[in-house]
Backbone as CSV, one residue per row, in Angstrom:
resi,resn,N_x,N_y,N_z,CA_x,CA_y,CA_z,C_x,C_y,C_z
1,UNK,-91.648,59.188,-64.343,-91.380,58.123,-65.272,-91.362,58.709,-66.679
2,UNK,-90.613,58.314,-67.536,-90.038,58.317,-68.587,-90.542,57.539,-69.946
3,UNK,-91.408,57.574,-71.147,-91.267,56.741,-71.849,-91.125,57.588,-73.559
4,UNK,-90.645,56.682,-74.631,-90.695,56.850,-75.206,-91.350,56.178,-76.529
5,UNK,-91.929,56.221,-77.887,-92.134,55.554,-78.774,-91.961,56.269,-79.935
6,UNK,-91.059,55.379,-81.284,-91.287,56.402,-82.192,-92.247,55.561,-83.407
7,UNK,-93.547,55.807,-83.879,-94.516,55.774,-84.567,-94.055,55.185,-85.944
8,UNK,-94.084,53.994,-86.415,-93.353,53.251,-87.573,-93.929,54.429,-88.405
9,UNK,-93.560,54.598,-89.421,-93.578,55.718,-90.658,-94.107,57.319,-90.052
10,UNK,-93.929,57.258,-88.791,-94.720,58.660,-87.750,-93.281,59.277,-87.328
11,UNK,-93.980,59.733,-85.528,-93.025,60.995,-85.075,-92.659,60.187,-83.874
12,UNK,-91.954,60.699,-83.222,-91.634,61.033,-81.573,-92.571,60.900,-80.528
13,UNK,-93.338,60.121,-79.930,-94.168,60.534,-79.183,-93.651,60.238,-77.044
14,UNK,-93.410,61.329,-76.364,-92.888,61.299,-75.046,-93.542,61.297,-74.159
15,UNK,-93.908,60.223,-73.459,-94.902,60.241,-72.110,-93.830,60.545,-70.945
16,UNK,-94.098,61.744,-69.872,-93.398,61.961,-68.648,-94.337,61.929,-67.675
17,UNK,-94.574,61.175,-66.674,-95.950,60.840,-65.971,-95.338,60.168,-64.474
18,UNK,-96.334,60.492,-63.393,-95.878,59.581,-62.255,-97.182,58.825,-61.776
19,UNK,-97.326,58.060,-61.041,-98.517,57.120,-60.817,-98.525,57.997,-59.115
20,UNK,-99.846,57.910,-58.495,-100.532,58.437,-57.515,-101.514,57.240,-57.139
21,UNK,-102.048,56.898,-56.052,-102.730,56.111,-55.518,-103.320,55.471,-56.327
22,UNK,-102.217,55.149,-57.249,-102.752,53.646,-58.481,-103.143,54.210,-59.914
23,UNK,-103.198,55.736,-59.657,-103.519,56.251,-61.033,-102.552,57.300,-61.928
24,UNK,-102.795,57.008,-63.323,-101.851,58.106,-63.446,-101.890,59.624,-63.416
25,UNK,-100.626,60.592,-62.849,-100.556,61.725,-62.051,-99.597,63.201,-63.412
26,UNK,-100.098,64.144,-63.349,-98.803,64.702,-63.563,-98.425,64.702,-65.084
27,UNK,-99.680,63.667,-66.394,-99.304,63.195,-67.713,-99.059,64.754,-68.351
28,UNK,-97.349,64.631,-68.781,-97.338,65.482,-70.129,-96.751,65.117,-70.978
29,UNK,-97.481,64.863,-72.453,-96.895,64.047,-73.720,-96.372,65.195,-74.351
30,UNK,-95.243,64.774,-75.116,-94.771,65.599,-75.843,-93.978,64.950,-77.095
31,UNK,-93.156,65.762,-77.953,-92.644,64.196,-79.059,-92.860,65.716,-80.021
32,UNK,-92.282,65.108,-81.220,-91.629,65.764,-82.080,-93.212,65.657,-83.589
33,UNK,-93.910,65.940,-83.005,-95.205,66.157,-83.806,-96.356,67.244,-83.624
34,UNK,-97.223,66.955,-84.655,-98.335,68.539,-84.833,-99.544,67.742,-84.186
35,UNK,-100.245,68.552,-83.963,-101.513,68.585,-83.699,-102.272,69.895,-83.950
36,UNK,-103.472,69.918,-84.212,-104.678,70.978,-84.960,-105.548,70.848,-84.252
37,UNK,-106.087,71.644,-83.503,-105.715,72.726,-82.907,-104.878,72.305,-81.464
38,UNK,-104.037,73.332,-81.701,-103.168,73.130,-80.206,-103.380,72.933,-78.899
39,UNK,-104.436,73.249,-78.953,-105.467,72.821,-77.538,-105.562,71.463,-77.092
40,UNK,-105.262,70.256,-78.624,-105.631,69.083,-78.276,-104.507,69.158,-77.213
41,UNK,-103.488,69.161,-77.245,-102.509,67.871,-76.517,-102.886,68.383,-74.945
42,UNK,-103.692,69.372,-74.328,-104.188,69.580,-73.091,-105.184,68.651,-73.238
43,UNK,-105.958,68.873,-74.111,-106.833,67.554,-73.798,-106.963,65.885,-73.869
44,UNK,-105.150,65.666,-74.521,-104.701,64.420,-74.151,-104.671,64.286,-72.671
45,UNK,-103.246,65.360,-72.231,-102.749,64.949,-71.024,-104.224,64.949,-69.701
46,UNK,-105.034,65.660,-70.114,-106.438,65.785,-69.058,-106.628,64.104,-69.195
47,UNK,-107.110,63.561,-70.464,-107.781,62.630,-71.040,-107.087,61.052,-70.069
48,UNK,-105.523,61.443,-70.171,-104.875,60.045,-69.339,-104.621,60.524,-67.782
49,UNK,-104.729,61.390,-67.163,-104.787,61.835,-65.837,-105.464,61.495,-65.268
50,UNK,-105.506,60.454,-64.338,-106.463,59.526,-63.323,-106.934,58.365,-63.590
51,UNK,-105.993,57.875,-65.189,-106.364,56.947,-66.091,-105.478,55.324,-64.318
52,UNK,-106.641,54.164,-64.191,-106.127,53.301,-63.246,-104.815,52.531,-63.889
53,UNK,-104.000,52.126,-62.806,-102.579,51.532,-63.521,-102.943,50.087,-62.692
54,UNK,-102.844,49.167,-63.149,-102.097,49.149,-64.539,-103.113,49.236,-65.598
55,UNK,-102.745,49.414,-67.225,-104.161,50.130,-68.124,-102.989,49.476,-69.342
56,UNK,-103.862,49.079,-70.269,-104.006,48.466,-71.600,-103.947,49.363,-72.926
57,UNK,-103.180,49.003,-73.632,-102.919,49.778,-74.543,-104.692,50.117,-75.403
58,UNK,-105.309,49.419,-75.440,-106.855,49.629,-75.764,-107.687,50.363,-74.931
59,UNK,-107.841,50.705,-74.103,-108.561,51.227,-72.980,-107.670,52.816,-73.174
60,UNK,-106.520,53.156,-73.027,-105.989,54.384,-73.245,-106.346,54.818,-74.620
61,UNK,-106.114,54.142,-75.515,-106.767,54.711,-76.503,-107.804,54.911,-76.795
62,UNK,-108.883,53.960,-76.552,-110.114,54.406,-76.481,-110.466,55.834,-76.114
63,UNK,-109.672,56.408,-74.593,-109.897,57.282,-73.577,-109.393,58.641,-74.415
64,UNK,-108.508,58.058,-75.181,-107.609,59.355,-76.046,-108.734,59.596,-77.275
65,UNK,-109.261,58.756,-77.748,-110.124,58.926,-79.033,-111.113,59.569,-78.408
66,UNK,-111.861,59.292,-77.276,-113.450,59.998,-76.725,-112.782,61.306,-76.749
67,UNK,-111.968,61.773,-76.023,-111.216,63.133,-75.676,-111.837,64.087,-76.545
68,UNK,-111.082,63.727,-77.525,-110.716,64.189,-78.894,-111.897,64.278,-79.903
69,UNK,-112.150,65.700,-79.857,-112.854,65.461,-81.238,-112.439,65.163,-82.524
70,UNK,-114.042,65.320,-83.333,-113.563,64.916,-84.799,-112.935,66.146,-85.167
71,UNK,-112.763,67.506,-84.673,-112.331,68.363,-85.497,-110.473,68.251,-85.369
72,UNK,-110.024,67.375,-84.218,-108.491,67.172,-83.923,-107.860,66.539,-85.416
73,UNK,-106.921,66.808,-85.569,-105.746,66.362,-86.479,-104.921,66.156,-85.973
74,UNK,-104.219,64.789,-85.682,-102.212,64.209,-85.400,-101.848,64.425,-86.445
75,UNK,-100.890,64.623,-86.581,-99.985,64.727,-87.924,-98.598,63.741,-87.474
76,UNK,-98.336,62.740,-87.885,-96.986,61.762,-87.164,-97.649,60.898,-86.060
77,UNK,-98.860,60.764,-85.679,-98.506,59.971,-84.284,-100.161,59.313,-84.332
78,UNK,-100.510,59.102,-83.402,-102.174,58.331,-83.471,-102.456,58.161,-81.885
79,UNK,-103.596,57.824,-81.342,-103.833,57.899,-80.075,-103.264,56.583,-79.777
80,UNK,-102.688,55.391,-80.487,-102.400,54.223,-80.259,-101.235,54.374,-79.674
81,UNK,-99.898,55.372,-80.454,-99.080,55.398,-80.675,-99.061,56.378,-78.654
82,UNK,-99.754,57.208,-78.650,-99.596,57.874,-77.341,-99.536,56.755,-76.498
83,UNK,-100.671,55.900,-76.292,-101.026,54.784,-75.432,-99.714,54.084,-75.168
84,UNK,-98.706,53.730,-76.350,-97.357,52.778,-75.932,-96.594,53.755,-75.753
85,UNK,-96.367,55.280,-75.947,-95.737,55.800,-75.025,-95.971,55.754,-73.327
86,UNK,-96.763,55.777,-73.277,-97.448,55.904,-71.576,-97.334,54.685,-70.695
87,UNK,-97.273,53.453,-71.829,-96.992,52.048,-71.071,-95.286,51.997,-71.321
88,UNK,-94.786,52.126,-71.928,-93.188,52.348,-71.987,-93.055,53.146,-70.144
89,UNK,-93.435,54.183,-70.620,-93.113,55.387,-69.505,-93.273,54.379,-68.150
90,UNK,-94.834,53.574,-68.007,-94.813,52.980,-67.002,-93.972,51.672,-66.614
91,UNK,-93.578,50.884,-67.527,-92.857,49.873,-67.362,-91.055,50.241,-66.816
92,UNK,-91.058,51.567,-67.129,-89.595,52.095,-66.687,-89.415,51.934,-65.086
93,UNK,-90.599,51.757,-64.084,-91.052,52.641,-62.891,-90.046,51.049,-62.514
């Protein structure tokens, strides 16, 4: 599955993901933005991997903010902004 969102005054953000015995399988975000240190966006896609479907744009983010430390920087995008990529992606299915 496929989604996309682009971040009002932000970036690109691309959820490519498949669902597995109700959960999500396989998450790799990608999108036309930075992150500090580069390590985060592994610890996005870990962060929504096994996340239950169907899932709420609040609850993913939440899951994306614990992830993440305080030392992470987005530059263009926000953990909100990931979250409606990932429900886009799923509503495509």
């Amino acid at each position: 599955m496929h989604g996309e969102y682009k971040m009002p005054g932000g970036k690109l953000v691309v959820a490519d993901l498949a669902v597995e015995g109700g959960r999500l399988a396989h998450v790799q975000i990608s999108g036309d933005f930075f992150l500090e240190p580069d390590s985060a966006l592994d610890a996005i896609n870990r962060a929504l991997t096994g996340r239950a479907v169907p899932a709420q744009t609040a609850e993913l983010t939440h899951a994306l903010d614990a992830a993440l430390g305080a030392d992470v920087v987005m530059y263009g995008i926000s953990s909100e902004a990931i979250a409606v990529a990932v429900l886009r992606a799923l509503e495509a299915q």
